[in-house]
DSSP file (Angstrom, degrees, kcal/mol; ACC not computed):
  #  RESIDUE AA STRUCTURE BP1 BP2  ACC     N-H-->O    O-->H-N    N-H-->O    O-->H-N    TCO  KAPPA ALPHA  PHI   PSI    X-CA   Y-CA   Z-CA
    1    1 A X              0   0    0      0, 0.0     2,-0.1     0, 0.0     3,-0.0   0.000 360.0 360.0 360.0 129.7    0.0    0.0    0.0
    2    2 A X        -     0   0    0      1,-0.1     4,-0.3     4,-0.0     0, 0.0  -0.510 360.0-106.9 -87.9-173.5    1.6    3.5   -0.9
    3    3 A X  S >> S+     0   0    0      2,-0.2     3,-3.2     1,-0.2     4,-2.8   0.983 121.4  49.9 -71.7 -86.0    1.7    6.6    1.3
    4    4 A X  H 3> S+     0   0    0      1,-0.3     4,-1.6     2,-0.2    -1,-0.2   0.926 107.3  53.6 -61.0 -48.0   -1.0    8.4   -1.1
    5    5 A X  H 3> S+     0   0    0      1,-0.3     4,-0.6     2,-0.2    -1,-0.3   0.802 108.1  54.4 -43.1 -28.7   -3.4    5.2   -0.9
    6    6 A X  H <> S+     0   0    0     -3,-3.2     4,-2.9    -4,-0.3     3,-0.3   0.812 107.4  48.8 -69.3 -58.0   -3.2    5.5    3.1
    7    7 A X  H  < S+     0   0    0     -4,-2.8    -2,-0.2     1,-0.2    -1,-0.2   0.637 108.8  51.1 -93.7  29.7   -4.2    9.1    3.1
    8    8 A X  H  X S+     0   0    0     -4,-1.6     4,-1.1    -5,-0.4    -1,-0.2   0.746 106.2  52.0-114.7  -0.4   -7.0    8.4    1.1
    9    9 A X  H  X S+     0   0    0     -4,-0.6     4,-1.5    -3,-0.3     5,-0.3   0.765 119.6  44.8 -46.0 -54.1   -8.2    5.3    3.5
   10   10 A X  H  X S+     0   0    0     -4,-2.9     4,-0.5     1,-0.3    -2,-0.2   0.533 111.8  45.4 -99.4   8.2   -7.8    8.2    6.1
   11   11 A X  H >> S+     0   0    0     -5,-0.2     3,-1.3     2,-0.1     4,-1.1   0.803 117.1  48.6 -74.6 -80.9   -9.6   11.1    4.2
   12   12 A X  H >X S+     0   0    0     -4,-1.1     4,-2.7     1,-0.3     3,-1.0   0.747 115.3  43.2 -62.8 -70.7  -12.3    8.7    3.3
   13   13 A X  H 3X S+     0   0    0     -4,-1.5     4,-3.0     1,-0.2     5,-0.4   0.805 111.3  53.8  -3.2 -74.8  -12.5    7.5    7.1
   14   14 A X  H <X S+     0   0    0     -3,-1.3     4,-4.0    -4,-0.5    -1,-0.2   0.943 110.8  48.2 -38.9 -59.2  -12.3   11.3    8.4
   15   15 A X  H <X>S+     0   0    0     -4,-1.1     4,-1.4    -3,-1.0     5,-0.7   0.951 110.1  53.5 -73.8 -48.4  -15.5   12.2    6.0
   16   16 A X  H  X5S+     0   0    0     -4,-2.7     4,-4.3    -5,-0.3    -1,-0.2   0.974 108.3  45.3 -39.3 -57.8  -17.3    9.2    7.3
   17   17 A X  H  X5S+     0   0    0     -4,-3.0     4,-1.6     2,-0.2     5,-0.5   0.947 112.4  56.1 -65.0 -42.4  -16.9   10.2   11.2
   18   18 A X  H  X5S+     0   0    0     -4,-4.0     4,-2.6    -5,-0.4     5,-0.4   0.933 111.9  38.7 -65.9 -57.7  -17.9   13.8   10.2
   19   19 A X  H  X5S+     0   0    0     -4,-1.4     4,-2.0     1,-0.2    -1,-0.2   0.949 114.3  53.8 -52.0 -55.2  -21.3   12.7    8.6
   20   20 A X  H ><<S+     0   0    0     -4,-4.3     3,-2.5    -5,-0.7     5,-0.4   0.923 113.6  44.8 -44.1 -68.3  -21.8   10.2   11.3
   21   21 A X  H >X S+     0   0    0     -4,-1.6     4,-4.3     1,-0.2     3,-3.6   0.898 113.2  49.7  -6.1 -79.0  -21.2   13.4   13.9
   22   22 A X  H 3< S+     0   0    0     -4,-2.6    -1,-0.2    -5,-0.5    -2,-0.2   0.592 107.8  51.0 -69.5  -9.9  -23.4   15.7   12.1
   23   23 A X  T << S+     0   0    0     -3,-2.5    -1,-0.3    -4,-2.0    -2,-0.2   0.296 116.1  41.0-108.8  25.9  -26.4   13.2   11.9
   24   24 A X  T X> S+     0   0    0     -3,-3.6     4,-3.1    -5,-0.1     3,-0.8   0.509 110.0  63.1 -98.4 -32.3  -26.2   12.4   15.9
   25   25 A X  T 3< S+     0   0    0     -4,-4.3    -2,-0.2    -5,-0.4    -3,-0.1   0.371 107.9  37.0 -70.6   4.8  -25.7   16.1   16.1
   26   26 A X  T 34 S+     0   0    0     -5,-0.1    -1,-0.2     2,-0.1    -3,-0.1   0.170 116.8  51.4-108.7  -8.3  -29.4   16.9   14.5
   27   27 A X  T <4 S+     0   0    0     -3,-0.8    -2,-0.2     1,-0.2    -3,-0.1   0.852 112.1  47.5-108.7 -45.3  -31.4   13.9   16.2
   28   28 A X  S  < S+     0   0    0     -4,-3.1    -1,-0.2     2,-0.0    -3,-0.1   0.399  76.7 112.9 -95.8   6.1  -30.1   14.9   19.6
   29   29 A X        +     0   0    0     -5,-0.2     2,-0.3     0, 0.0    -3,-0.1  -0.393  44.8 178.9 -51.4 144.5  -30.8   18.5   19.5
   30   30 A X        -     0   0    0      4,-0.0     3,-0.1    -2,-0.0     4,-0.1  -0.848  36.1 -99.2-164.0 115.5  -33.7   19.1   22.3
   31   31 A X    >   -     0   0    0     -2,-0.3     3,-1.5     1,-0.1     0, 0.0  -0.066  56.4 -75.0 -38.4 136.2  -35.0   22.4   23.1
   32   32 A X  T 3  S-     0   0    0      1,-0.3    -1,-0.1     3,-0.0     3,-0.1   0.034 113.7  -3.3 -69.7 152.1  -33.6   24.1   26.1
   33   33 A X  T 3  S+     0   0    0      1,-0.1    -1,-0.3    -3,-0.1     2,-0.2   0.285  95.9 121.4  38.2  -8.2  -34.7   23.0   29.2
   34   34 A X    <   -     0   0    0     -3,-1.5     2,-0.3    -4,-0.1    -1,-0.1  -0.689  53.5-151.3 -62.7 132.0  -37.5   20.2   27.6
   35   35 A X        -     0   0    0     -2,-0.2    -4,-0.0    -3,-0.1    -3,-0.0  -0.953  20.2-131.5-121.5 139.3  -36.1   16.8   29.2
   36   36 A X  S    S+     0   0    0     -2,-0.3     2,-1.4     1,-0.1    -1,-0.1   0.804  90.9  88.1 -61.9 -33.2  -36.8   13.8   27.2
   37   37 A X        +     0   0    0     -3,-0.1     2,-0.8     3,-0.0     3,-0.3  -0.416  59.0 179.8 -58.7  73.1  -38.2   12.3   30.6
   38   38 A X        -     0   0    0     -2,-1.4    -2,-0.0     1,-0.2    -1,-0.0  -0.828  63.2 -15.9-120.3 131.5  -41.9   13.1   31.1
   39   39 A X  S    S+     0   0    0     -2,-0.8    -1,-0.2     1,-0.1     4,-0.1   0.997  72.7 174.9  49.8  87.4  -44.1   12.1   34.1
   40   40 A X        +     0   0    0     -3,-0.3     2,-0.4     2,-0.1    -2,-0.1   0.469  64.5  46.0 -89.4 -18.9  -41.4    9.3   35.2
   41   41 A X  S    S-     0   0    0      1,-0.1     3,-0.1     3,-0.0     0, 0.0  -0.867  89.6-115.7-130.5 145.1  -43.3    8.5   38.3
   42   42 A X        -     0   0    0     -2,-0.4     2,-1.6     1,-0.1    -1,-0.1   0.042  68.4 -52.0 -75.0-154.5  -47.5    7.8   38.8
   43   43 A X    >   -     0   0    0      1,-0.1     2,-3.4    -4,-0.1     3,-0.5  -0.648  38.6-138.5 -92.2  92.6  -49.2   10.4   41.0
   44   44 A X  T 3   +     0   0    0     -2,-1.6     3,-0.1     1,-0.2    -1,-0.1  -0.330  61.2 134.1 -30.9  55.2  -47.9   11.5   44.8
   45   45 A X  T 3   +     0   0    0     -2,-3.4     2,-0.4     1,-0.2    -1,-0.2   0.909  63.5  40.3 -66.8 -78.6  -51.6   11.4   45.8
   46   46 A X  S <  S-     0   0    0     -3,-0.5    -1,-0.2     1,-0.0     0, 0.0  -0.708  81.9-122.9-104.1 110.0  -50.8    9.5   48.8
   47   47 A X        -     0   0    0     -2,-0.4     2,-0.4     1,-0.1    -1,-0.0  -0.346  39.5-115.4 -64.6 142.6  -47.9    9.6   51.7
   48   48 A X        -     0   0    0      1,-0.0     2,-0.5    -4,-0.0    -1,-0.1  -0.626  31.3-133.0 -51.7 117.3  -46.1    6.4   51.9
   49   49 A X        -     0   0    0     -2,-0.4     2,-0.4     2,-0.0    -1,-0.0  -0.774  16.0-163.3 -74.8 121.5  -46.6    4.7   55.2
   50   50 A X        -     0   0    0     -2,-0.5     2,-0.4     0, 0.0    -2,-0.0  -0.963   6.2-170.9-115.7 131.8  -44.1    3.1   57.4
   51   51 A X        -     0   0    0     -2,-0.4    -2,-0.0     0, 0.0     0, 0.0  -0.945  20.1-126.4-133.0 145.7  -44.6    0.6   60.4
   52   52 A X        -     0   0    0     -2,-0.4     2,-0.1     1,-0.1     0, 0.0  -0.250  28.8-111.9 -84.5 168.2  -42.5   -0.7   62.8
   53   53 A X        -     0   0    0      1,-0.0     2,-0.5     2,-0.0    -1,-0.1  -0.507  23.5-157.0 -89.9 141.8  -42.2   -4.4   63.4
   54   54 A X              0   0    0      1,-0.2    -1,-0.0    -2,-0.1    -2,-0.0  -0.925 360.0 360.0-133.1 124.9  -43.6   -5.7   66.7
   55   55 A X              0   0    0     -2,-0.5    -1,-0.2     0, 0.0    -2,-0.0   0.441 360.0 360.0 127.0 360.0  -41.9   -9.0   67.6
């Protein structure tokens, strides 16, 4: 393999990783402060009770 065949493995390589980048870098965009996490938990309606063991 020559020298030029090498950097053009590694050009072609380099332009891959940028596309790859730039299309994680458009799906993961999320407006500021919007969390992909919504209503993670059921309803707090009701305190949790705790009782001590007798015995």
């Amino acid at each position: 393999m020559t020298e030029s065949e090498s950097e053009q493995i590694k050009e072609q390589f380099r332009a891959a990783l940028e596309r790859k980048n730039h299309q994680h870098s458009i799906h993961g965009n999320a407006p500021a402060g919007d969390s992909k996490v919504h209503h993670a938990h059921g309803p707090a309606d009701h305190k949790r009770e705790f009782r001590r063991k007798s015995g």
